[in-house]
N, C-alpha and C positions, 0 to 999 in steps of 0.2 A: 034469427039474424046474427044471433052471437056467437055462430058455431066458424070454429078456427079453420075450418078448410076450407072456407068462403077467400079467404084471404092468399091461402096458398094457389088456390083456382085463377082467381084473378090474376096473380101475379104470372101464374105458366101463359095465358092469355095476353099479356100486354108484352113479354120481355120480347119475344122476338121485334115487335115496334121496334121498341127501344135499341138492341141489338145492333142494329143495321150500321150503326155509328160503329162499330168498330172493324164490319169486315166487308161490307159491303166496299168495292174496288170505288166507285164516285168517292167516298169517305178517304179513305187513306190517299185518293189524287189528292185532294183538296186538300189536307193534313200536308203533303209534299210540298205543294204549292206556295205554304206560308215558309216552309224552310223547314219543318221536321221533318226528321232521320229514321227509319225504318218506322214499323209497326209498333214498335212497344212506344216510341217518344210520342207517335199520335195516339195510343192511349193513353199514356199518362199526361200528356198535355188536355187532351180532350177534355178527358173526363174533372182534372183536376181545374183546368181554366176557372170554373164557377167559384175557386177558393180563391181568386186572385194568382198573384207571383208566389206559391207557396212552397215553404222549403221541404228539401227530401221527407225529413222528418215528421213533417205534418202530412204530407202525401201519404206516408208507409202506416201514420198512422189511422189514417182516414181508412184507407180501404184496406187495410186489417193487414190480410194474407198474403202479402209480395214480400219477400226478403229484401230488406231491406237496399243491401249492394243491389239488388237489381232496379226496382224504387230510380238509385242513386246517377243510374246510366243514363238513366232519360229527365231528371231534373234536379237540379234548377237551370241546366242545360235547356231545358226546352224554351224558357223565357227569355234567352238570350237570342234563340231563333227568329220567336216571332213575339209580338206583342198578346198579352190575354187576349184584349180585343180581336185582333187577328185570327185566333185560332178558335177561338167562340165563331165570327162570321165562318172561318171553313167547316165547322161543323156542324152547325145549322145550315152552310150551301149544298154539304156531301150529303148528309140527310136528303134536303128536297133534291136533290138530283135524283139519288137511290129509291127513293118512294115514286119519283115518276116514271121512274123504267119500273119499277116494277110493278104499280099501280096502274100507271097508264091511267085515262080520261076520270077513273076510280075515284081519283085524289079530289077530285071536284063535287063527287057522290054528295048529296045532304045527308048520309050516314056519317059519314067522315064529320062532318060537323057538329052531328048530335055527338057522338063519341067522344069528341073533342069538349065540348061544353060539359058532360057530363064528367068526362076526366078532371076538368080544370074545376067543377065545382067540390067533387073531394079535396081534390088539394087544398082549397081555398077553406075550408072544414076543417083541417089538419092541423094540428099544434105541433110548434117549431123546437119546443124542448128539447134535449137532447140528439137532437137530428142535425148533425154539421152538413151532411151533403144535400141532404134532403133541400135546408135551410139557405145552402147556398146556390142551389138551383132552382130556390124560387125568386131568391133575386136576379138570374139572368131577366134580360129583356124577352118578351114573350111576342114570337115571330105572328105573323097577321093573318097568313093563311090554314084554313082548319087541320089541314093533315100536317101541318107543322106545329100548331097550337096542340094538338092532339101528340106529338113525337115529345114537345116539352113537358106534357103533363105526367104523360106513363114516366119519362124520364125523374120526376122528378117523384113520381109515386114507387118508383125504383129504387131510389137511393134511399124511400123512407125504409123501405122493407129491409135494405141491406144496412143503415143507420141500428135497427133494431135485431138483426142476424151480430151484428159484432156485441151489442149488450148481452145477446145470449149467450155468446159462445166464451167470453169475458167471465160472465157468471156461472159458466162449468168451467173456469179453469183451464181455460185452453188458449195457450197462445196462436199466433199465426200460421206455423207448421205443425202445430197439433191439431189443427183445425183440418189440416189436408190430410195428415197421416190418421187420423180418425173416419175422413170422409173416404178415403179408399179403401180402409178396413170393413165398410158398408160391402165392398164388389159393384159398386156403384159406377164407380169413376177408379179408374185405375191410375197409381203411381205413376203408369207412362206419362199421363197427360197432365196431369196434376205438377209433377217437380219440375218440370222443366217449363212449365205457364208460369210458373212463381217466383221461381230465380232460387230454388234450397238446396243448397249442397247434398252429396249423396250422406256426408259426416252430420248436416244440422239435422237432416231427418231420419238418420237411423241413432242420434241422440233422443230425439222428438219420442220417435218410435218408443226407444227405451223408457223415458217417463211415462208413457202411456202402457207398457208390460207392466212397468212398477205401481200403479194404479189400479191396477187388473182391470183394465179395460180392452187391452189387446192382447192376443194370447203369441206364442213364439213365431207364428208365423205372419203375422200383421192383420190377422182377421180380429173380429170384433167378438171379445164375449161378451156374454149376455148384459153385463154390467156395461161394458163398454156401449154396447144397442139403446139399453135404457139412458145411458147420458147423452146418448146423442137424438133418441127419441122426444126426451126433454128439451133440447135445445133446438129442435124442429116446431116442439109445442110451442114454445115460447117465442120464438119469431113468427109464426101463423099468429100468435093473441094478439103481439105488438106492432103485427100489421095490420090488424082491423078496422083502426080507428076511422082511416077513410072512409071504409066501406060501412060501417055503423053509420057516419055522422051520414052520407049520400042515403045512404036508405035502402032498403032488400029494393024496391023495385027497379029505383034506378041505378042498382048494382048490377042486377038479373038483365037490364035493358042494354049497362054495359058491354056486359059479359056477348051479350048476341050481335053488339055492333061490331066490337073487337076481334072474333074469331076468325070472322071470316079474312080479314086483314094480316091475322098473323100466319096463318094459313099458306095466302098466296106470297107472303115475305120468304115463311119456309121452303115453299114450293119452289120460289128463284134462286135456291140452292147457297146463297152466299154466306150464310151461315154456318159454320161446321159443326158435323155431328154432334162433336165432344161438347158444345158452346151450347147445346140446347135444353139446357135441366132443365128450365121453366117445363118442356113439354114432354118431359120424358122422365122425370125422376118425382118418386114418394118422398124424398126427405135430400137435402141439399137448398145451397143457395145461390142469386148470384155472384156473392164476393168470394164464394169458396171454384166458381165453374168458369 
């Protein structure tokens, strides 16, 4: 039960769930709707709303990898928009809207509910230590129907994973575009997608880049040597351990029982296309995370 890919598994399994919240077309109406301004202001409102009114600074630090300036366009502007409240209801509305189109009668299934019980009972397992998002998305209010109850738990089993993806990557030494300029030097995820999702200059990450040739982690052309592999090897280890604890405290069986209710939900999410290619590490990548994709 202690084996660390239990935990990376689970995680490729639920993120699409989770996902929907940001590209899914119901989600950003609704985002509109309260008075945020493009795409990026409904994800950092969204995602940030469960900190409260929180300033730039705590935003950039929370989710690690956005440069900063960019962080800065969409808040504390966003709370000027709309009230938290506000934009917590639109996203918990855009959510159940996107899961019934693309669920359909599904959403009612008694799978959906077991998965959802089962989700909520990890979390409820889970120790809040060191976990800001995790922690502050278990204090949102918890919506009443199952496939909504089920969207906030993976949610918030999300943010544990990505809580413990920034300890790790903190702990090799990596700041926020070296966290990206390491993850492309994988051939993984490419610079295209990467620098311009993040807001880094083409000056902060061919800095970035530089500290990591000086480390002899990347060699002159931005590829990973072997040193470079193993610290990022490391830093994939290490987030699969510090994601576990759910999935220990729940139990092999009803992890495993998990894992069989979820797939087939993430599935038909992917199948409705609204998610982009680039966006889907959980179900396509050996090593990466969600704060870094």
């Amino acid at each position: 039960m202690n084996e660390p890919g239990l935990s990376r598994r689970m995680w490729s399994l639920f993120e699409p769930y989770h996902a929907i919240t940001y590209f899914a077309p119901e989600c950003r109406t609704a985002y509109r709707g309260v008075g945020l301004k493009g795409f990026w202001m409904g994800y950092f409102g969204g995602r940030a709303a469960p900190l409260g009114e929180a300033s730039a600074a705590l935003v950039a630090a929370t989710f690690y990898n956005f440069a900063p300036a960019m962080v800065q366009r969409s808040v504390p502007d966003a709370w000027a928009f709309a009230s938290v409240q506000q934009i917590l209801d639109a996203r918990i509305d855009g959510v159940d809207k996107a899961l019934r189109r693309i669920l359909g009668d599904g959403v009612t299934a008694p799978e959906v509910s077991e998965a959802a019980s089962l989700a909520e009972s990890a979390v409820a397992r889970t120790e809040l230590a060191g976990r800001p998002l995790f922690a502050a998305n278990i204090d949102v209010a918890v919506p009443e129907p199952p496939h909504l109850r089920l969207w906030w738990a993976v949610t918030c089993l999300r943010e544990h994973r990505g809580d413990g993806h920034v300890a790790a990557l903190l702990n090799a030494g990596l700041d926020g575009c070296e966290a990206h300029v390491s993850l492309a030097g994988t051939g993984t995820v490419s610079r295209g997608t990467l620098q311009p999702n993040r807001g880094w200059t083409d000056e902060q990450w061919s800095l970035a880049a530089d500290r990591l040739v000086a480390r002899g982690w990347l060699d002159a052309e931005q590829n990973l040597t072997l040193d470079g592999r193993e610290a990022r090897r490391r830093v994939e280890s290490d987030t699969d351990r510090m994601a576990r604890e759910p999935w220990d405290r729940l139990g092999e069986p009803s992890s495993e029982r998990f894992a069989e209710l979820v797939g087939p939900l993430a599935r038909a999410i992917v199948a409705a296309g609204d998610i982009p290619p680039e966006s889907r590490l959980g179900l396509r990548m050996s090593s990466g995370d969600p704060r870094e994709g």
